[in-house]
C-alpha positions in Angstrom: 140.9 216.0 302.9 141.1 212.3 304.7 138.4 213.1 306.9 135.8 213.9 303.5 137.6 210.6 301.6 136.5 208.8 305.3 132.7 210.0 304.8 132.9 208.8 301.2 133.7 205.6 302.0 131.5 205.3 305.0 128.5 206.5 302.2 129.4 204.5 299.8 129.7 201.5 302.0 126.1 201.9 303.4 124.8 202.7 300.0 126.3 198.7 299.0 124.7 197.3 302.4 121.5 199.1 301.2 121.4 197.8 297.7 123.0 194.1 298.2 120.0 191.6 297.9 121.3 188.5 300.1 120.5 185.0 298.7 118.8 182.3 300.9 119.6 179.1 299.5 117.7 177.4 301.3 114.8 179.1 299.3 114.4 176.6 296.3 112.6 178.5 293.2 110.1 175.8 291.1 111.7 174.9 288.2 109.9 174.8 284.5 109.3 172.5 281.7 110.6 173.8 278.3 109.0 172.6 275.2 109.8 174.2 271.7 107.9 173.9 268.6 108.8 175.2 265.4 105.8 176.9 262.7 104.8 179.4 261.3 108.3 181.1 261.2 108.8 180.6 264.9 110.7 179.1 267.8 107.3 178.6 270.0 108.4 178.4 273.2 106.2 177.2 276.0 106.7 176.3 279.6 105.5 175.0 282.7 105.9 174.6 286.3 107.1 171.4 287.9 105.0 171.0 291.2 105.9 167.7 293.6 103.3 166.7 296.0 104.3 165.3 299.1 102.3 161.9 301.0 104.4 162.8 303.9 105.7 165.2 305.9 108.1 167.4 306.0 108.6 167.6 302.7 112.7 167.6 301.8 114.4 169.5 299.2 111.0 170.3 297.3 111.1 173.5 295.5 108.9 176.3 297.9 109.4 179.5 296.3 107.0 180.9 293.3 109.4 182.3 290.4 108.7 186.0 290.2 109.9 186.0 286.7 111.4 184.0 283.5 114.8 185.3 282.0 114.5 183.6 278.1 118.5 182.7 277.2 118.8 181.5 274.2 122.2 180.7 271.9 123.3 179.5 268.7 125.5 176.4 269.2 124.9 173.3 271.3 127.4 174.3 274.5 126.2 178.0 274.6 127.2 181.0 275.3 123.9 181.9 276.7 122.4 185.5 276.3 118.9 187.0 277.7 116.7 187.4 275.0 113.7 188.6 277.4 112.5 188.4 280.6 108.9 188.3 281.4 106.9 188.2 284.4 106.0 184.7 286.1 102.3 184.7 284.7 103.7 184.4 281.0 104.5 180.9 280.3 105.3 181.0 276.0 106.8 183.3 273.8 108.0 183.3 270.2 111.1 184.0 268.7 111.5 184.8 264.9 113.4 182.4 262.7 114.6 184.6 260.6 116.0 187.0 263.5 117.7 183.9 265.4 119.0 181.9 262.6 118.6 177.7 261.6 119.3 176.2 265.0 118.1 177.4 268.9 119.1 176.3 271.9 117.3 177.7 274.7 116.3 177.0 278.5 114.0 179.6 281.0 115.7 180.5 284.1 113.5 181.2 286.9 114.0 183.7 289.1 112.5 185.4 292.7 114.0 188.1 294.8 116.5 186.5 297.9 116.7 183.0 296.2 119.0 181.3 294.4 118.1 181.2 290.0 117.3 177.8 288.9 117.2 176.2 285.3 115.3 174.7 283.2 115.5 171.8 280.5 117.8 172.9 277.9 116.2 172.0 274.3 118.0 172.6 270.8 115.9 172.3 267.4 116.0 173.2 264.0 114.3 175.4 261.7 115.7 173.2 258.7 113.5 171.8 255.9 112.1 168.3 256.0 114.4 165.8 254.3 113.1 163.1 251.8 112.3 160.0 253.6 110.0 157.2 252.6 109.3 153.3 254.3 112.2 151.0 253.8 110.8 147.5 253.4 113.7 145.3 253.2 113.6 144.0 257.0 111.0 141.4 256.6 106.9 142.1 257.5 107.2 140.4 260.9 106.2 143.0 263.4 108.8 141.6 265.5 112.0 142.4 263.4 114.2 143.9 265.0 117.9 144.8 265.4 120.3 144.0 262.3 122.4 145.8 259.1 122.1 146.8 255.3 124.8 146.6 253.0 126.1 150.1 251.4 125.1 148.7 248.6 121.8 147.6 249.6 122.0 144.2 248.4 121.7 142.4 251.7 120.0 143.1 254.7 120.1 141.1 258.4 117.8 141.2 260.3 116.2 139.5 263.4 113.0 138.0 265.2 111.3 136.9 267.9 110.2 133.6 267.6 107.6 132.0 270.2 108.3 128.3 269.8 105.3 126.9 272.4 105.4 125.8 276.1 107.4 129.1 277.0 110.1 128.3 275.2 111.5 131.3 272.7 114.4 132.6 270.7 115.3 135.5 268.5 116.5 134.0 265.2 118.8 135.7 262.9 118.2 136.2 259.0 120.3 137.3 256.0 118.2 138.6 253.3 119.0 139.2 249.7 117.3 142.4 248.5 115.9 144.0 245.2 115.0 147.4 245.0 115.2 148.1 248.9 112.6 144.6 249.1 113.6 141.1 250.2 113.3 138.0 247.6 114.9 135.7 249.7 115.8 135.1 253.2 117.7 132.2 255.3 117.8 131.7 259.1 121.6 131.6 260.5 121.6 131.9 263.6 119.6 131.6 267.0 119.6 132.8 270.5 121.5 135.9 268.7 122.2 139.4 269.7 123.5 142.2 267.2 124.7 141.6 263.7 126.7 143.8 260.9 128.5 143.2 257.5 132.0 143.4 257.1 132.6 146.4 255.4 133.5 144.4 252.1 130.0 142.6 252.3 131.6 139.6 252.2 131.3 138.8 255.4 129.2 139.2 258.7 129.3 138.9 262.7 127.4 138.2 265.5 126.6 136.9 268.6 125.4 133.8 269.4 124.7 132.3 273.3 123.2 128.8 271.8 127.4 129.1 270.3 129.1 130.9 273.1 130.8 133.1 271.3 131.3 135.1 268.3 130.1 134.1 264.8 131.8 135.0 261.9 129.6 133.6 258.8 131.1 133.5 254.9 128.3 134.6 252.7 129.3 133.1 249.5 130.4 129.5 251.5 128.0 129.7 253.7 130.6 128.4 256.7 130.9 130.1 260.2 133.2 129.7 262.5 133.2 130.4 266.2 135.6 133.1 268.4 134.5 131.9 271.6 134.4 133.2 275.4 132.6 136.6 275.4 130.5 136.4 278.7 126.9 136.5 277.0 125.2 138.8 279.3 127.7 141.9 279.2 128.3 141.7 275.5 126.5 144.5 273.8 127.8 146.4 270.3 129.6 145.1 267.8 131.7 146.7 264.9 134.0 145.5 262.4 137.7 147.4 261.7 137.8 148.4 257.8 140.5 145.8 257.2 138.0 143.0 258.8 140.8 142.0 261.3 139.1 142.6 264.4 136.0 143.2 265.4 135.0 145.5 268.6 132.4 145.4 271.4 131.6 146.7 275.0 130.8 144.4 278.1 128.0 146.0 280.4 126.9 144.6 283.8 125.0 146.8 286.9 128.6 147.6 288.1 131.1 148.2 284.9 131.6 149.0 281.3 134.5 148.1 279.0 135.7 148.5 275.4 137.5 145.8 273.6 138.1 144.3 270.2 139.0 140.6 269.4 141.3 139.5 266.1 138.5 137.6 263.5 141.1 135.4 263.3 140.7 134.3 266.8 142.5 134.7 270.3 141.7 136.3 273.5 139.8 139.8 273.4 142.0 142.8 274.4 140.8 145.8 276.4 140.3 149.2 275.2 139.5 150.9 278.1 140.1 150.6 281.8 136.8 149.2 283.7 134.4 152.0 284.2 132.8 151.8 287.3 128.4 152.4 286.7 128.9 153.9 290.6 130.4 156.9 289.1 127.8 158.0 286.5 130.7 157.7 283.9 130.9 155.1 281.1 130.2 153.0 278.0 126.4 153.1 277.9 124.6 150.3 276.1 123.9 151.4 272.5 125.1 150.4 269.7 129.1 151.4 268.2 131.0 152.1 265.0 134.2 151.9 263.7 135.9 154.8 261.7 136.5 154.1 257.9 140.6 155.2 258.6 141.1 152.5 261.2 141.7 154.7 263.9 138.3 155.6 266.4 135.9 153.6 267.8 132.4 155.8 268.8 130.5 154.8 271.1 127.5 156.5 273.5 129.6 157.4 276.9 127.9 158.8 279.9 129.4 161.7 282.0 128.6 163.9 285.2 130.0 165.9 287.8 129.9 163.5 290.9 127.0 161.7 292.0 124.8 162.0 289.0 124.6 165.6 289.1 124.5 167.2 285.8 124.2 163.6 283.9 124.2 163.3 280.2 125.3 160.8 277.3 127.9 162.1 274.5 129.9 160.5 271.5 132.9 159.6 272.2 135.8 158.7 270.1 138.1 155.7 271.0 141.7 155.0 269.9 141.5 151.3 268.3 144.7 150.8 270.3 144.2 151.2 273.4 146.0 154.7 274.0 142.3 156.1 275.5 139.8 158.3 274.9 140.7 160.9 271.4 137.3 162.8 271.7 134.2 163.8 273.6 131.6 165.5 272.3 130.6 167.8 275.0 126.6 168.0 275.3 124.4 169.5 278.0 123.1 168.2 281.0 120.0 165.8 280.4 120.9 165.4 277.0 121.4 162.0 275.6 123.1 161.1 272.5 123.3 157.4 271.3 124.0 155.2 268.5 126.9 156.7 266.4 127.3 155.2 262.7 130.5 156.7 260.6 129.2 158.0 256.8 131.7 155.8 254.3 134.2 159.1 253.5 133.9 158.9 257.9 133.5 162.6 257.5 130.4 162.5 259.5 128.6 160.7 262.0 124.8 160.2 262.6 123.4 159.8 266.0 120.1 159.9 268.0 119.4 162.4 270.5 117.0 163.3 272.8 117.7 167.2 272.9 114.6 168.1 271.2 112.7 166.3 273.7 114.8 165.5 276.8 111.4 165.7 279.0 109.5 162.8 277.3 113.0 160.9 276.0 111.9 161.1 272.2 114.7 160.9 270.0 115.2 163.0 267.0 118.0 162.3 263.7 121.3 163.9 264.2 124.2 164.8 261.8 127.9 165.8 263.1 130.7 167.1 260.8 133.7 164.9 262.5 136.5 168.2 261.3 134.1 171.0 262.8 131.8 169.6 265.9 129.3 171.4 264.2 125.9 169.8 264.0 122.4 169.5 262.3 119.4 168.0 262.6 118.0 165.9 259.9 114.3 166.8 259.5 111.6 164.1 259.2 108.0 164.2 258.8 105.8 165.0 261.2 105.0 162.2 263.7 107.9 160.0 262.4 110.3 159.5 265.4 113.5 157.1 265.1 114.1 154.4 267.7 117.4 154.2 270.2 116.9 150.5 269.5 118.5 150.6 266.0 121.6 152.4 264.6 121.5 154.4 261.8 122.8 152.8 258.6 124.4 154.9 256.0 124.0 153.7 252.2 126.5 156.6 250.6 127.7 159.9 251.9 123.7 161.0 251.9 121.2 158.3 253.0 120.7 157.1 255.9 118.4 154.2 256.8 116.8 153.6 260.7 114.0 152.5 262.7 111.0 154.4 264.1 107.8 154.7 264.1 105.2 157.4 262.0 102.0 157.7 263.8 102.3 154.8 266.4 103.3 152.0 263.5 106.5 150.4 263.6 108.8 150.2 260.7 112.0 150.9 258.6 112.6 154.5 257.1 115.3 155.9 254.0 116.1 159.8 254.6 118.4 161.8 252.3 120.6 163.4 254.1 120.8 167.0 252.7 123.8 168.8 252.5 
C-alpha cells in the first residue's frame, strides 16, 4: 500500500515538472496602445504595438518578445475587478463589444501574453456609452483670444476673467477683469487687478480674491465699494489654487515649487497662513499637483488633484482628494488607475457632487474628458459632449445650480467658453 501511494506521488510529481511552464522575466513582452471608441452600439476597441528603436547599443530594458496573444479584460467600475472577455491571437489588433451586453460604462485594458514570459499591460481606458448632454458656447468671458483663467457667479451675474496684455518693448502682464453679465453676455467690464494669478467669488457674490505679485499678496476686492485690501506674504511663485470657505473667513491655497507641495488657508481677515498638510516632498511622486481646488459647501473638505505611486514613479497617477479644513489630514482619496489623471475638482452648490477633468478616456494623448462623482457613493459618470469639443485642464469647472456646469475647451481647434446640463 505505501509502496503504490510512493509511485503516485513520484507520477504525479513528474506529471507537474512536465506541465509547469517556467517564466523568464528577463523576457519583456511589447506592450500595446488601447484606444476605445464608442458607435454604432459598440465599445470599438483597437490596439497597437509600442516598438522603441534604439541609436545605441545594447539596448536596455526594451521590450524583445512578440506577444503570442491578447487576453480582452474588461469591468464595470473604475478600480476593476477585471474579467477575460476574449482572448485572440496576436494578429487581431480590435474587437467590439456590445453596449447593450456590457452596460453604460467600460473600463478595459489588453494584456499581452507569450509562452515563458512574464504578461504585461496595457493602458487602461474607461468611457461611456451615455447620451450627449446639452451644451452650447458661453460668451460671457470677453472676445479676447487670450482670456483665460477666472470665475462665474451661481447666479451668472458676474464673471472674472483675465488677459494677456503685451504692453511694448517686452514688457507684459495679465490683467484681471470683473464683468457684469446679461443673458450669459458681458455689458460691462473694469480692470482690477494686474500681474494676477487665479480669481473666485465669495460664495455670497459679494466678494472676490486673488492674487496679485505687483501687491505681494492676496487681494480681497468689495464689489459694491469697490475697495481691496491686501493679506500679504504668500511667496508669489509657489502659490497656485485658491478657494474661499462658505462662511468667507478664510480662503485656501497650495504652494508648489520643483521640490514640495503644501495646503493651507489664511483668515480674510488677515494673519499668517496656517498649514494643512505636512510638506510633500515632489521626490516621492506623492502630492498636491498644480490644478486648481475647491472648498465643500459644509465647511468641512478641501479637494484638490493629489498625485500618488508606489515608489519611484511606478504606477503614477493623479486622484481627488478630500482635505480636512483643519488640519487633521487627508478624509478621502479617490482611488484611480495607474496613468490616469484627474484634476480640477469644483463642489455642485448642495456639494453632493463634484466635477472633474480626467484623462481616462485618453490617457495616451493626455486629452481630458467631463467628469461627474456622486460624493455619498464614489460612483461616477461621464458628462457627454459633442464631438470634437474637448475641456481644458487650464480652467475649473464652474457649477451654475445642481445641473450646469460651465468650462473651457475647445470644439474643432477654436478656443472658447462652453454651458453643459448636467443630466441626471
Amino acid at each position: 500500500m505505501k509502496r503504490r501511494a510512493l509511485l503516485l506521488l513520484v507520477t504525479f510529481s513528474i506529471f507537474l515538472s512536465c506541465t509547469d511552464k517556467t517564466v523568464d522575466p528577463s523576457r519583456l513582452v511589447r506592450p500595446v496602445g488601447l484606444r476605445i471608441a464608442v458607435s454604432d452600439g459598440n465599445y470599438n476597441l483597437t490596439w497597437e504595438e509600442y516598438r522603441i528603436i534604439c541609436i545605441t547599443s545594447p539596448c536596455p530594458d526594451v521590450a524583445n518578445t512578440e506577444a503570442e496573444e491578447y487576453e480582452i479584460q474588461i469591468a464595470n467600475n473604475e478600480l476593476g475587478p477585471f474579467k477575460t472577455y476574449r482572448t485572440v491571437k496576436a494578429d487581431q489588433k480590435s474587437i467590439s463589444i456590445p453596449v447593450a451586453a456590457q452596460g453604460a460604462q467600460l473600463v478595459a485594458r489588453i494584456v499581452s501574453k507569450a509562452e515563458g514570459a512574464p504578461d504585461v499591460n496595457s493602458n487602461v481606458i474607461m468611457v461611456s456609452s451615455g447620451s450627449l448632454s446639452q451644451s452650447a458656447l458661453y460668451p460671457a468671458f470677453g472676445t479676447s483670444e487670450y482670456v483665460g483663467g477666472g470665475d462665474v457667479t451661481e447666479d451668472g451675474k458676474w464673471a472674472l476673467y483675465a488677459t494677456f496684455n503685451q504692453n511694448g518693448a517686452g514688457q507684459s502682464d495679465f490683467a484681471l477683469y470683473l464683468a457684469k453679465l446679461e443673458n450669459e453676455k458681458e455689458v460691462s467690464a473694469k480692470r482690477i487687478g494686474t500681474q494676477v494669478s487665479g480669481g473666485r467669488f465669495s460664495h455670497d457674490a459679494k466678494q472676490l480674491a486673488y492674487y496679485s505679485s505687483a501687491e505681494n499678496g492676496f487681494v480681497i476686492y468689495d464689489i459694491a465699494s469697490e475697495q481691496k485690501r491686501v493679506i500679504p506674504g504668500v511667496p508669489p511663485a509657489q502659490q497656485y489654487g485658491l478657494a474661499w470657505s462658505p462662511d468667507g473667513k478664510w480662503l485656501a491655497f497650495a504652494t508648489l515649487s520643483e521640490q514640495m507641495s503644501r495646503l493651507w488657508k489664511v483668515s480674510t481677515a488677515g494673519g499668517s497662513a496656517i498649514p494643512l498638510t505636512p510638506e510633500m516632498p515632489a521626490s516621492e511622486f506623492n502630492g498636491i499637483r498644480r490644478a486648481e481646488i475647491d472648498w465643500s459647501p459644509d465647511g468641512a473638505s478641501i479637494a484638490v488633484a493629489r498625485a500618488h505611486s508606489e515608489g519611484g514613479g511606478k504606477d503614477y497617477r493623479v486622484a481627488i482628494s478630500f482635505y480636512s479644513s483643519e488640519g487633521t489630514g487627508e478624509s478621502r482619496y479617490f482611488e484611480t488607475q495607474p496613468g490616469w489623471l484627474d484634476t480640477t475638482p469644483s463642489f455642485s452648490p448642495d456639494g453632493k457632487q463634484v466635477a472633474f477633468l480626467s484623462t481616462r478616456t485618453e490617457p495616451i494623448t493626455f486629452a481630458y474628458s467631463l467628469w461627474v462623482r456622486d460624493v455619498a457613493t464614489g460612483k461616477v459618470r461621464q458628462v457627454g459632449l459633442l464631438p470634437g469639443l474637448i475641456p481644458s485642464p487650464d480652467y475649473q469647472p464652474r457649477w451654475q445650480g445642481n445641473n450646469k456646469l460651465i468650462f473651457m475647451g475647445s470644439q474643432q481647434g477654436k478656443p472658447g467658453y462652453f454651458s453643459v446640463i448636467v443630466a441626471p
